[in-house]
Steps between C-alpha positions, in 0.01 A plus 500: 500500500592165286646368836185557647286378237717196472446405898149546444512283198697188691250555804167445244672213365564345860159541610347324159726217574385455894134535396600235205616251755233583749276367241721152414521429858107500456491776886591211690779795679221689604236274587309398216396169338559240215201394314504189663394707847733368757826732395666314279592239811380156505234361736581339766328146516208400720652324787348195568280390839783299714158377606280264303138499659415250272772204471373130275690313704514392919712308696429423894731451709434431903373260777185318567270807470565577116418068493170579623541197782202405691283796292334138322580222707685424819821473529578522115586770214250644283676698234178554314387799760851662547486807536747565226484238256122357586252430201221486763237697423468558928785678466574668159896454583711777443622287173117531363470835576826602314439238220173422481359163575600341120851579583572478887531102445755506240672799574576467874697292736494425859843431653394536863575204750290408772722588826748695345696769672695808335825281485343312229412763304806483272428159420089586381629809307724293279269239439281838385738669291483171228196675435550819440240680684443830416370541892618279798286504813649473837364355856707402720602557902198397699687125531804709618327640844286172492753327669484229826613771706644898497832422548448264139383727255690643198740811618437819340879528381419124293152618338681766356765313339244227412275742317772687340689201345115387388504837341818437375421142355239693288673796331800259398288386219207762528630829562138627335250271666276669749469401855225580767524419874253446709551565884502217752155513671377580825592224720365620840181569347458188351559366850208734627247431240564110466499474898148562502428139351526214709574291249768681401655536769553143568617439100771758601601263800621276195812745474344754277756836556561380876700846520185681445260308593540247746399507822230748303273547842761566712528905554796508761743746449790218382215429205437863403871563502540203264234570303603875447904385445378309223228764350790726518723253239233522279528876501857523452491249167228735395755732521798287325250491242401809455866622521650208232221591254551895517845411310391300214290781258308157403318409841205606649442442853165443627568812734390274782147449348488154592617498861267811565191337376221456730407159472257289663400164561312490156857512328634230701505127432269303687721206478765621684418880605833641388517452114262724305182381370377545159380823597831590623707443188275723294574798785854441385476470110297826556770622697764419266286667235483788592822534561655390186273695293514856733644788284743531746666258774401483908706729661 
């Protein structure tokens, strides 16, 4: 009987102290919680947007389009309508929508040269990176298929590795800056609209994208072959830029926005019936807008 009452005794005593450090251990062993409501763990930390919708700073980069040539005056830049960096009130730039009018002048930059293909890219982006843009804006790849002839435009295989090392010229001393692209636009039906001018039509005889549009009358199947061999270059650097973009968590292409948009002869200079007109840049600042500000990027 003392045995007995003994093992009974030692059994009590081993239950008080489990219940004892039940209670230190505050029931975190069977599911219960500190007084601080998350289980004694710490919280884990609000990640951060990769995506600012709302950057103080742009920097464009591109050809004669982001220059706003021959949206003012023939044959020259007007940087005051760009779509990007503009201060025009025509236009409300993507710069003044971001920034507001007070601060589009001082806080954005237009690096874009007049004529420029993709292979100087590299060159525009370091000039932009001096800076320190918080965005950098990118148009570039219509001079590429507007070439003398098919056989003279800028291979597929070389856009890539021109807008990669562009890319690359950037994060070297901006790993955080945020890039969007735009896509190259819609060369054949710029070639359809601005046919149906006269006028233009003979400006273009000057040598304006004779790979497109020269010869623009002539419908023979040699000309509709050329004209489609080139349409289909613009597609596949849509493509290159699509694809170079969807690696870098810091770009945002345009999801082919640009070369998709219907325009007409409205959005088209009527200097030269190829550039666009004041109308046309604020299509693309809207554009450009709406993309950089979407919750989520253009699939």
């Amino acid at each position: 009987m003392r045995k007995q009452r003994r093992r009974r005794s030692r059994a009590l005593i081993g239950v008080v102290v489990a219940a004892a450090a039940l209670a230190l251990a505050g029931c975190d062993v069977i599911g219960g919680s500190s007084p601080g409501g998350d289980g004694g763990r710490k919280q884990a930390p609000r990640a951060v947007p990769v995506w600012d919708r709302s950057p103080a700073s742009i920097a464009a980069v591109g050809d004669s389009i982001t220059r706003g040539f021959d949206a003012c005056t023939v044959l020259s830049d007007c940087p005051e309508v760009s779509w990007a960096t503009g201060t025009s009130e025509q236009v409300d730039s993507l710069a003044v929508r971001l920034l507001g009018r007070a601060k589009a002048a001082d806080h954005s930059w237009n690096y874009a040269v007049t004529g420029a293909r993709m292979a100087d890219l590299s060159g525009q982006m370091a000039d932009a990176v001096v800076r320190r843009p918080q965005l950098v804006t990118v148009m570039a790849g219509a001079n590429d298929a507007c070439r003398t002839s098919v056989s003279a435009m800028t291979s597929v295989t070389a856009f890539r590795a021109q807008f990669e090392d562009a890319l690359g010229t950037l994060r070297k001393s901006l790993p955080k800056t945020q890039v969007y692209v735009s896509s190259v636009p819609n060369l054949k039906r710029l070639w359809s609209q601005g046919r149906s001018s006269p006028l233009g039509k003979q400006i273009w005889k000057l040598g304006i994208c004779p790979s497109m549009l020269g010869d623009a009358d002539n419908l023979t199947g040699a000309a509709t072959v050329r004209r489609d061999r080139v349409q289909q270059r613009v597609e596949d650097y849509n493509k290159v830029l699509a694809e170079v973009c969807a690696k870098d968590r810091r770009c945002r292409f345009d999801g082919g926005a640009v070369y998709e948009y219907r325009f007409g002869t409205d959005q088209l200079s009527h200097w030269d019936w190829f550039h666009p007109s004041t109308n046309g840049q604020s299509k693309l600042a809207a554009i450009a807008y709406r993309t950089i500000t979407a919750a989520n990027p253009v699939d």
